[in-house]
C-alpha positions as CSV (number, residue, x, y, z in Angstrom):
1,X,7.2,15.7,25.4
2,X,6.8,11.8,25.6
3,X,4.5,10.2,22.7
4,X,3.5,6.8,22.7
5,X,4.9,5.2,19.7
6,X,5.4,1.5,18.0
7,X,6.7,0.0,14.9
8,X,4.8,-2.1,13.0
9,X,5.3,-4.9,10.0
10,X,2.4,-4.4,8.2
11,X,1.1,-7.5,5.7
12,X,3.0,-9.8,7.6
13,X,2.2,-13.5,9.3
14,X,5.9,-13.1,11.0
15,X,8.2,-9.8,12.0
16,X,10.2,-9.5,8.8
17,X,8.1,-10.4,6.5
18,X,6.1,-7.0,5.5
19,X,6.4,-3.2,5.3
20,X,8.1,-1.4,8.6
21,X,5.3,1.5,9.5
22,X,6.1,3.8,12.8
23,X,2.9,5.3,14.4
24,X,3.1,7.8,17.2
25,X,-0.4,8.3,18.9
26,X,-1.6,11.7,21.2
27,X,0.0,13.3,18.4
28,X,-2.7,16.6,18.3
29,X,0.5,18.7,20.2
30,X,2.7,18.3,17.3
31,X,2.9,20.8,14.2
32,X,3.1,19.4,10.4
33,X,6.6,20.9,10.5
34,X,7.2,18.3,13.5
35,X,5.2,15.3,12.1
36,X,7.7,15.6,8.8
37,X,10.7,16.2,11.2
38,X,9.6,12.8,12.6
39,X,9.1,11.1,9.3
40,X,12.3,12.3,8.0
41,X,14.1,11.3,11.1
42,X,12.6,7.3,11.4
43,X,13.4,7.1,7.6
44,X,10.9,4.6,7.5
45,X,8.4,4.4,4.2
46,X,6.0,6.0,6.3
47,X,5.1,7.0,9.6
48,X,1.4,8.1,10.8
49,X,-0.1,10.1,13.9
50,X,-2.9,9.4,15.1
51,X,-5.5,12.1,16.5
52,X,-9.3,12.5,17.6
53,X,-11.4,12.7,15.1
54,X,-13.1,16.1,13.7
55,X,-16.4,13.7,13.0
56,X,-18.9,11.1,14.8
57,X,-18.5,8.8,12.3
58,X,-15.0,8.2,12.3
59,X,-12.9,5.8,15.2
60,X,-9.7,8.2,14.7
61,X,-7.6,10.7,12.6
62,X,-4.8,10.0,10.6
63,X,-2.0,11.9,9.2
64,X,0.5,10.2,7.1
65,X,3.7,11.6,6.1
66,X,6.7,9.9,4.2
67,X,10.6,11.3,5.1
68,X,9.7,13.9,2.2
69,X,5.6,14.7,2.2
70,X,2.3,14.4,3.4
71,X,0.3,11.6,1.9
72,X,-3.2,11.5,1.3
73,X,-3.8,7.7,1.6
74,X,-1.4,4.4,1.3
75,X,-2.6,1.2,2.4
76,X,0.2,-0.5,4.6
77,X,0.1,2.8,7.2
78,X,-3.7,2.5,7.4
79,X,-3.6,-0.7,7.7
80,X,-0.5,-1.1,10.5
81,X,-2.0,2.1,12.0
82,X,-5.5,0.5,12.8
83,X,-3.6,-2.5,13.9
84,X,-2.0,0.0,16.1
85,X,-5.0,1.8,17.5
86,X,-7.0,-1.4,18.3
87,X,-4.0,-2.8,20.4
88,X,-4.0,0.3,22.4
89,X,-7.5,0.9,23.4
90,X,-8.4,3.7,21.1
91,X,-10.8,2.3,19.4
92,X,-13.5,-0.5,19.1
93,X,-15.0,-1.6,16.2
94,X,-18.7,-1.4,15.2
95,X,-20.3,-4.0,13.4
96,X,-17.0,-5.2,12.5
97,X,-15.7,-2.1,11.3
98,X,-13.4,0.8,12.1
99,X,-13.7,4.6,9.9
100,X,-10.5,5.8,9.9
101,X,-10.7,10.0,9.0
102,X,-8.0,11.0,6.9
103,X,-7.0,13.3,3.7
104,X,-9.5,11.2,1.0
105,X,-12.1,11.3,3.9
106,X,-13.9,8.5,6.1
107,X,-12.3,4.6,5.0
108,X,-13.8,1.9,6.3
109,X,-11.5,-1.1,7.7
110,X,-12.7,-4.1,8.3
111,X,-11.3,-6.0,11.3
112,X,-11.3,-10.2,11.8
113,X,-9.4,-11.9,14.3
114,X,-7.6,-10.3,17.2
115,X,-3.7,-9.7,18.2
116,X,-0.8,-11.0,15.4
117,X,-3.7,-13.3,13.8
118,X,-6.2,-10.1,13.3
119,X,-6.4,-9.7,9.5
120,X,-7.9,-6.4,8.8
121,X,-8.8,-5.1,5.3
122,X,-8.9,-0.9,4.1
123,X,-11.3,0.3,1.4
124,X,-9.6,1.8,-0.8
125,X,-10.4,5.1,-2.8
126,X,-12.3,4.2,-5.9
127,X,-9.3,4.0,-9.1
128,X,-10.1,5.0,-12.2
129,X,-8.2,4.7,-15.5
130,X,-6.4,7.7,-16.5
131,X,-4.3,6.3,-19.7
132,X,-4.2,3.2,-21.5
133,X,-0.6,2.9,-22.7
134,X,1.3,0.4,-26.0
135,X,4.7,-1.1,-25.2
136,X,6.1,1.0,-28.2
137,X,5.2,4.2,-26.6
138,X,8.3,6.6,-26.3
139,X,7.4,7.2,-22.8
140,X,7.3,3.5,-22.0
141,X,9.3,2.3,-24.4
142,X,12.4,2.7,-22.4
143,X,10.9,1.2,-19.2
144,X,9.5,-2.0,-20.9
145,X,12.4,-2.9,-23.3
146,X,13.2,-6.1,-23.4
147,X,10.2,-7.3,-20.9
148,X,8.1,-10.3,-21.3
149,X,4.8,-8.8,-21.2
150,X,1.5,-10.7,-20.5
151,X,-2.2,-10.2,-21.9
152,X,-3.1,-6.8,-20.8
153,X,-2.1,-3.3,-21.9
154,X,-0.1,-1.2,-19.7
155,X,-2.2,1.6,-17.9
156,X,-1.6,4.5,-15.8
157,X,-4.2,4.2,-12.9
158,X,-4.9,6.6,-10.4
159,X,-6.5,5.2,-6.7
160,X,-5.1,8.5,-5.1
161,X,-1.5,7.6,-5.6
162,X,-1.1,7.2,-9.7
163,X,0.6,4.3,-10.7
164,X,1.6,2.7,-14.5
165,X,0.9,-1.3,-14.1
166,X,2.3,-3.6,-16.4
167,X,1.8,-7.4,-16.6
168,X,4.3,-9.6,-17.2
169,X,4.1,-12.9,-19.0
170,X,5.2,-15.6,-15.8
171,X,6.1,-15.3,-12.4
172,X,9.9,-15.8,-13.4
173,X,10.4,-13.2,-15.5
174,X,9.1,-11.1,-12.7
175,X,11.2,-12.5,-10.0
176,X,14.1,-12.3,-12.6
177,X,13.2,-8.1,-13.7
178,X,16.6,-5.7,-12.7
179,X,14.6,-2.9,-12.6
180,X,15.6,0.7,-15.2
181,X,15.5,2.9,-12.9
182,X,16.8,5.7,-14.8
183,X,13.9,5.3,-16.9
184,X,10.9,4.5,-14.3
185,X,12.2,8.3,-13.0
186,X,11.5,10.0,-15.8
187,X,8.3,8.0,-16.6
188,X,7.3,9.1,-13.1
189,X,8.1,12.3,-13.7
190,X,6.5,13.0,-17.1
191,X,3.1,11.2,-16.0
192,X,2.9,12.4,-11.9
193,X,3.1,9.5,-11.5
194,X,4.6,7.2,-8.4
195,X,6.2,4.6,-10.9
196,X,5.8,1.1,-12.5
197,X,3.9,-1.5,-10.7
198,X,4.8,-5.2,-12.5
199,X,2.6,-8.1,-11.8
200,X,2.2,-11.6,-13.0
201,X,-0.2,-14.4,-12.8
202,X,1.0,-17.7,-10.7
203,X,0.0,-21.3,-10.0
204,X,0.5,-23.8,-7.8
205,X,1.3,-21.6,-4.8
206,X,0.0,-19.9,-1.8
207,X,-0.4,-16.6,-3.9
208,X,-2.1,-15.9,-7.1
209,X,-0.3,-13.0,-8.3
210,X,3.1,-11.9,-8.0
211,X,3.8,-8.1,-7.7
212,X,6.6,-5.8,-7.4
213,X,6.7,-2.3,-7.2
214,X,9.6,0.2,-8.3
215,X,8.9,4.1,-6.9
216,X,10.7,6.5,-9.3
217,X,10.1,10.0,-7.7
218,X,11.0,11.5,-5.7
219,X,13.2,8.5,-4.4
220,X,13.8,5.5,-5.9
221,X,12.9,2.4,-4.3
222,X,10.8,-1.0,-4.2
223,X,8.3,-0.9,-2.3
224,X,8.0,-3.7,0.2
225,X,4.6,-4.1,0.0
226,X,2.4,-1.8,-1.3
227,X,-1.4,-2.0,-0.2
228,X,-2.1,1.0,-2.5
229,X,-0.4,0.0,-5.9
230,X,-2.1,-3.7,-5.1
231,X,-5.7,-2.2,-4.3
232,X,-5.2,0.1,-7.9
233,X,-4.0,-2.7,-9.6
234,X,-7.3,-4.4,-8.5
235,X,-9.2,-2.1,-9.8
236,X,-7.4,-2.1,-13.0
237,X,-7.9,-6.2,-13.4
238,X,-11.8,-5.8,-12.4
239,X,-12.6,-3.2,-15.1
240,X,-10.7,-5.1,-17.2
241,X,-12.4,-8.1,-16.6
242,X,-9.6,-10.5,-15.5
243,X,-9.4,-11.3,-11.7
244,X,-7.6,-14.5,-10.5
245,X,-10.8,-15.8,-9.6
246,X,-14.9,-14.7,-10.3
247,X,-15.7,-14.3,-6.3
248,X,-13.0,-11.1,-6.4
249,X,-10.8,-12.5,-3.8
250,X,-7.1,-13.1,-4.8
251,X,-3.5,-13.3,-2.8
252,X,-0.6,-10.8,-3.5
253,X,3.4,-12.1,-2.7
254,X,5.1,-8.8,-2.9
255,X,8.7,-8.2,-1.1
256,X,11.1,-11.1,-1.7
257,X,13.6,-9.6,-4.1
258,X,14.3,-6.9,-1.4
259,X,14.4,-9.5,1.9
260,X,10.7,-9.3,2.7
261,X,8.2,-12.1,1.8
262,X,4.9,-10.0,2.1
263,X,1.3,-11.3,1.6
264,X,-1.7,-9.0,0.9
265,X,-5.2,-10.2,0.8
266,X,-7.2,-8.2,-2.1
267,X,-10.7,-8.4,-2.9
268,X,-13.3,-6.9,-5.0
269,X,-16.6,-7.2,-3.6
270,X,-19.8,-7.1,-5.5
271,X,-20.2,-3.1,-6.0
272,X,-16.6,-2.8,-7.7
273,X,-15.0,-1.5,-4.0
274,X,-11.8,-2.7,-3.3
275,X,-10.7,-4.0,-0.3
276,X,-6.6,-4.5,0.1
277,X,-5.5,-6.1,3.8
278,X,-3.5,-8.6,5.5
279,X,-1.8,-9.5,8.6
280,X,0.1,-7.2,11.5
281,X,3.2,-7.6,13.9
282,X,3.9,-5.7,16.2
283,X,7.7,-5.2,16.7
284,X,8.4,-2.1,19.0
285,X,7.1,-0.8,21.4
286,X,7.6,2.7,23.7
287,X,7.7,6.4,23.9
288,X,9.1,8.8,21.7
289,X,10.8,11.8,23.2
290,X,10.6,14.8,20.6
């Protein structure tokens, strides 16, 4: 069968820039044996399909799997995916809003602009604060040897993906980090947990943080740009008191030290809910024959 597909850069102002996403759409024919066949096969950090919804409420369904599981939620798939959807019809907004319907439940995404200059924004799941770590903890001891950390504690967060976040004292050390990865696996594996998410404070730029992410299990990779590990950092820094700025609204660079120079738009709004978004490209386009 044919199946309308595209690939996406997701948190991107230009192709290149972001996270690559594949989304296939009339995908209700195919089996979750065949949506992971799929995901293995584009060997891209994620690819979604998209399907009616089982509710009223919601604009459309949404499985997402990576080339080895199912995932719940991540933020640059439902983000490229409703970037997706809107170019193709599906789905309209109401009130300025799409629901998407997927494994956490209904998200709301908030949609501004239209085509490569619509910036649209995902609720994420609420984050809450499972562990709050010290540097000379034998677990993290390996993984933060040697690093330049900044005011706040490590802590292992969990925003349906869990996630240790560190940060780091300037933006140069972080550029500068050769990530352990030896040791980010096993942290990740002791804790459940994705990996290490570094961030750092800048100035003077068109960003306010700096972020990189290093996966440990059950690959290990840096994420591009990661619109889950940035909306569970966000979460961290409100309950923690210590957002860029007091209106909740700060800019994520994420991606260069692998070839990608992402921007992610974060912003916690005045009942603690955390909105992580950005900009879509849309780079392919056609039918998948599976």
């Amino acid at each position: 069968m044919l199946y309308p597909f595209v690939q996406l850069d997701v948190f991107a102002a230009r192709p290149g820039d972001g996270n690559p996403l594949a989304v296939v759409f009339d995908a209700a024919s195919l089996d979750e044996a065949a949506m992971q066949a799929i995901a293995r096969w584009t060997r891209l950090p994620e690819t979604t399909f998209v399907l009616p919804p089982s509710t009223p409420e919601a604009s459309y369904r949404l499985r997402i799997f990576s080339p080895r599981r199912e995932v719940p939620f991540a933020g640059h798939p439902s983000i490229g995916s409703a970037h997706a959807v809107l170019d193709a019809g599906l789905a309209a907004p109401r009130d300025g809003l799409l629901v998407q319907e997927c494994a956490v439940g209904l998200l709301p995404i908030r949609v501004q602009g239209d085509g490569g200059e619509r910036r649209l924004a995902v609720r994420a799941p609420r984050a809450r604060v499972l562990e709050t770590g010290q540097a000379n903890d034998p677990r993290l001891a390996p993984v933060l040897a040697g690093l330049p950390l900044g005011a706040l504690p490590p802590v292992l967060m969990d925003g349906g993906r869990r996630w240790w976040l560190a940060e780091l004292r300037d933006e140069a050390s972080l550029r500068a980090l050769t990530p352990p990865w030896a040791e980010i696996a096993l942290l990740a594996a002791d804790t459940e947990a994705m990996g290490l998410c570094v961030y750092a404070r800048c100035t003077g730029g068109d960003h306010d943080l700096a972020v990189r992410a290093f996966v440990g299990q059950p690959a290990q990779v840096e994420d591009a740009a990661s619109g889950a590990a940035n909306a569970t950092l966000a979460a961290w820094l409100h309950h923690a008191g210590a957002l860029p700025h007091a209106n909740g609204d700060y800019v994520v660079s994420q991606g260069r030290e692998v070839g990608h120079d992402a921007r992610l738009y974060l912003q916690v709004d005045a009942e603690g809910e955390v909105w992580s978004g950005g900009q879509v490209q849309t780079v392919v386009r056609g039918t998948l024959d599976w």
